[in-house]
C-alpha positions in Angstrom: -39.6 -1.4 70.8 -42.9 -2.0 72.4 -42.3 -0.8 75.5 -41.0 2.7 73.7 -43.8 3.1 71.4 -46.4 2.5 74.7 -43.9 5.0 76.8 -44.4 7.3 74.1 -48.1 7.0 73.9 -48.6 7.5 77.0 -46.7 11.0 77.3 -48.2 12.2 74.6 -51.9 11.3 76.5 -50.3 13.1 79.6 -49.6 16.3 77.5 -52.6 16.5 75.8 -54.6 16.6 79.2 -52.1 19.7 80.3 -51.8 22.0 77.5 -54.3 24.5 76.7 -56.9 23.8 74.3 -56.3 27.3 72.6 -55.0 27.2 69.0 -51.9 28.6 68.5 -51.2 29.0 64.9 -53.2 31.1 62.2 -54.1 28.4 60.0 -52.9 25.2 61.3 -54.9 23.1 58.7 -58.3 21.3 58.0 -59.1 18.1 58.6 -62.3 16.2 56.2 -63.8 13.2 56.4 -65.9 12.0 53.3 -69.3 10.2 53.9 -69.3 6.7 53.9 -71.8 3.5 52.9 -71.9 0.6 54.5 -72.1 -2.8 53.0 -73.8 -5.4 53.1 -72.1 -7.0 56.3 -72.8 -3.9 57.9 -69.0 -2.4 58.0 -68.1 0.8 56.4 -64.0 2.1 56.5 -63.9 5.9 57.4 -61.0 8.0 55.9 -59.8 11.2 57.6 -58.1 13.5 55.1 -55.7 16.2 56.6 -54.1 19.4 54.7 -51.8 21.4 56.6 -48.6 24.0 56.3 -47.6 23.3 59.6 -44.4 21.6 60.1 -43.5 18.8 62.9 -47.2 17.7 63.9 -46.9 14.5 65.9 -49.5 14.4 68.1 -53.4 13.5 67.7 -56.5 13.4 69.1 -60.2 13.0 68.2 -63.4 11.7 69.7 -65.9 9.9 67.8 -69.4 10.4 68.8 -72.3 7.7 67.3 -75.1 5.9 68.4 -74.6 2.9 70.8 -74.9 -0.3 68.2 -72.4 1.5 65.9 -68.9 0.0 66.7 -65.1 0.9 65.7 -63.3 -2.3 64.7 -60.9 -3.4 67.4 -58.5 -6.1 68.7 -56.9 -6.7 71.6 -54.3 -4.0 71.8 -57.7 -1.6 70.7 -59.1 0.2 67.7 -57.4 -1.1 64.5 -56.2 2.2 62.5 -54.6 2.0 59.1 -52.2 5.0 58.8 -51.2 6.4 55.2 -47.0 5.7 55.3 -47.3 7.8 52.0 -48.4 10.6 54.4 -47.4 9.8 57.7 -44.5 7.2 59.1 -44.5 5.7 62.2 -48.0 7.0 63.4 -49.5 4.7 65.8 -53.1 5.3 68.0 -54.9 4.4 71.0 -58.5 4.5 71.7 -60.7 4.0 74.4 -64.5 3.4 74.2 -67.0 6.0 76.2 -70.2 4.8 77.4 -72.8 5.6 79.8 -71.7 2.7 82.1 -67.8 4.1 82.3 -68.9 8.1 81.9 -72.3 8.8 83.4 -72.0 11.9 84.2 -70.7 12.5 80.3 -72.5 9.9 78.3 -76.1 10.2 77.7 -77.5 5.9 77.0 -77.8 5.0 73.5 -74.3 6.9 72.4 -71.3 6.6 72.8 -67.5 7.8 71.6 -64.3 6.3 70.5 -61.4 8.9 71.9 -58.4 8.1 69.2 -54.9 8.7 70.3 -52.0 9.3 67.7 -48.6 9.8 68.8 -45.0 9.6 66.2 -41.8 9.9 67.0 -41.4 11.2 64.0 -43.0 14.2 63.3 -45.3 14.8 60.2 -43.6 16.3 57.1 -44.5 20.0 55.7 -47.0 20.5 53.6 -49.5 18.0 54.2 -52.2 16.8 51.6 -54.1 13.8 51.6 -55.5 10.9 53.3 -53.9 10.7 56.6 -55.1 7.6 58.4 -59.0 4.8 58.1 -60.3 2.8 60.7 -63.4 0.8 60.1 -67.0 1.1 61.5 -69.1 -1.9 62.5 -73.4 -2.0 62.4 -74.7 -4.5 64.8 -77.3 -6.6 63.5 -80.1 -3.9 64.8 -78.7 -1.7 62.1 -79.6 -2.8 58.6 -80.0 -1.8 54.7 -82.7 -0.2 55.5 -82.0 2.3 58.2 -81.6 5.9 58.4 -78.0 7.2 57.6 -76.0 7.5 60.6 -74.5 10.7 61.4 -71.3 10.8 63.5 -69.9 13.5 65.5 -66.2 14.3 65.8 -65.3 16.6 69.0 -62.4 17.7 71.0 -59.9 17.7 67.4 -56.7 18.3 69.0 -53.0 18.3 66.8 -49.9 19.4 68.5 -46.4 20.0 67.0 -43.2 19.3 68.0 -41.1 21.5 69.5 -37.3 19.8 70.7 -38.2 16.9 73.0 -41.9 17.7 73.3 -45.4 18.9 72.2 -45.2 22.5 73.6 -48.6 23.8 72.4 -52.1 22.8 70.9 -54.0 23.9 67.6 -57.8 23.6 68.3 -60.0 22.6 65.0 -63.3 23.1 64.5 -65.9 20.1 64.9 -67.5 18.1 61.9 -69.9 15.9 60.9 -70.1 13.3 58.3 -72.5 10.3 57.4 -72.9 6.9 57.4 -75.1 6.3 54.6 -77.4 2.5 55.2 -76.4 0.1 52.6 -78.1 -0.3 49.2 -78.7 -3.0 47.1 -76.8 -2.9 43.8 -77.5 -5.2 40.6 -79.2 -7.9 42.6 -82.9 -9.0 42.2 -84.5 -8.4 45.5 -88.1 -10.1 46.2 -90.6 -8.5 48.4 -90.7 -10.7 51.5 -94.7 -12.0 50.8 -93.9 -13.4 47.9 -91.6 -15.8 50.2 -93.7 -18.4 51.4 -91.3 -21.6 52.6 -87.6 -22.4 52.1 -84.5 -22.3 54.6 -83.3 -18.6 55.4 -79.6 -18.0 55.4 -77.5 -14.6 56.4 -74.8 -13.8 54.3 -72.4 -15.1 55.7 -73.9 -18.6 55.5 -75.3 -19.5 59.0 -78.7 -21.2 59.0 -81.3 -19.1 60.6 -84.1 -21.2 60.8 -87.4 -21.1 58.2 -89.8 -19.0 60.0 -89.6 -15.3 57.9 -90.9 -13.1 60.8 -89.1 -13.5 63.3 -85.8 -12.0 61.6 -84.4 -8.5 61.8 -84.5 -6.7 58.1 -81.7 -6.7 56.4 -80.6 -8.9 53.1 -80.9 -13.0 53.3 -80.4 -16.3 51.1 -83.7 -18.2 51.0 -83.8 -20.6 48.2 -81.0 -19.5 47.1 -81.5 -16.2 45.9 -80.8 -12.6 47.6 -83.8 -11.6 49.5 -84.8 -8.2 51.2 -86.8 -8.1 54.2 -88.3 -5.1 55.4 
């Protein structure tokens, strides 16, 4: 099963790379993607939402453009991708990460993007309305509560349809944009960090990080046992 899912994958990959990036039908359909917040351990899940009158789509792809400490969640077999089975059964993605150390000539340093896959073997149902797949997005600890929204790019939107065996043409879409918006304290007390003078500094997940206030990154801590925001 595996094996057939990868072959499949993989010849979908192949025929995206040959066809012509030229759209084909009128109005083959809009794809949105809501901004998004991050919490407070710095991980925000991104939905794409996909409307469409097209009939048979079963082939994806989209690249993900964001700044370098801005990460896709991922496992061993790649970028984890929760598909809507209201929507769309038997989706499954690939992704591969694109940096400046793997595409020089393509990647300026400080950003990279995430190039997400889809292949099914069975082809999307007509109409289409709704949430179509989420994947989650990761801050590193350089990113915190109180940083500037992140805004990600998505390129190179690419959704074929089925035609007997195989894709036989491409519909184009339009780039977009959407935000990652920092996190923000909600219905917690938050003391301003001089008034913190001693006391052992935790992160939120628990892990001791010393007593000596300046030296950390800002972001949200437990000292003394209370929420505390350091700027």
């Amino acid at each position: 099963m595996n094996h057939i899912l990868k072959t499949g994958i993989a010849t979908a990959v192949l025929l995206f790379g040959d066809l012509a990036m030229v759209a084909e039908d009128e109005n083959p359909g809009t794809f949105t993607i809501p901004d998004v917040r991050f919490d407070e351990e710095g991980r925000a899940t991104v939905e794409v939402y996909f409307e469409s009158d097209i009939e048979g789509y079963n082939g994806l792809q989209m690249d993900f453009w964001m700044p370098a400490e801005i990460t896709i969640e991922s496992d061993e077999y790649g970028p984890i991708c929760d598909v809507n089975p209201r929507f769309a059964r038997g989706y499954s993605f690939i992704g591969a990460d694109r940096t400046h150390t793997t595409d020089p000539a393509l990647v300026e340093e400080g950003v990279h993007f995430y190039r997400l896959v889809g292949f099914s073997a069975r082809p999307i149902p007509s109409p289409c309305r709704g949430l179509f797949y989420s994947f989650t997005v990761l801050a590193s600890t350089a990113r915190t509560a109180t940083d500037e929204p992140v805004n990600v790019h998505v390129t190179n939107i690419e959704f074929s349809p089925q035609q007997g065996d195989a894709p036989a043409y491409l519909n184009t879409f339009p780039d977009m944009d959407f935000k990652i918006e920092p996190y923000q304290q909600t219905g917690v007390e938050l003391n301003p960090m001089e008034t913190v003078t001693d006391g052992t500094i935790y992160d939120t997940q628990g892990r001791c990080l010393g007593t000596d206030v300046d030296v950390q990154q800002p972001g949200v801590y437990i000292i003394g046992g209370r929420k505390v925001l350091v700027r």
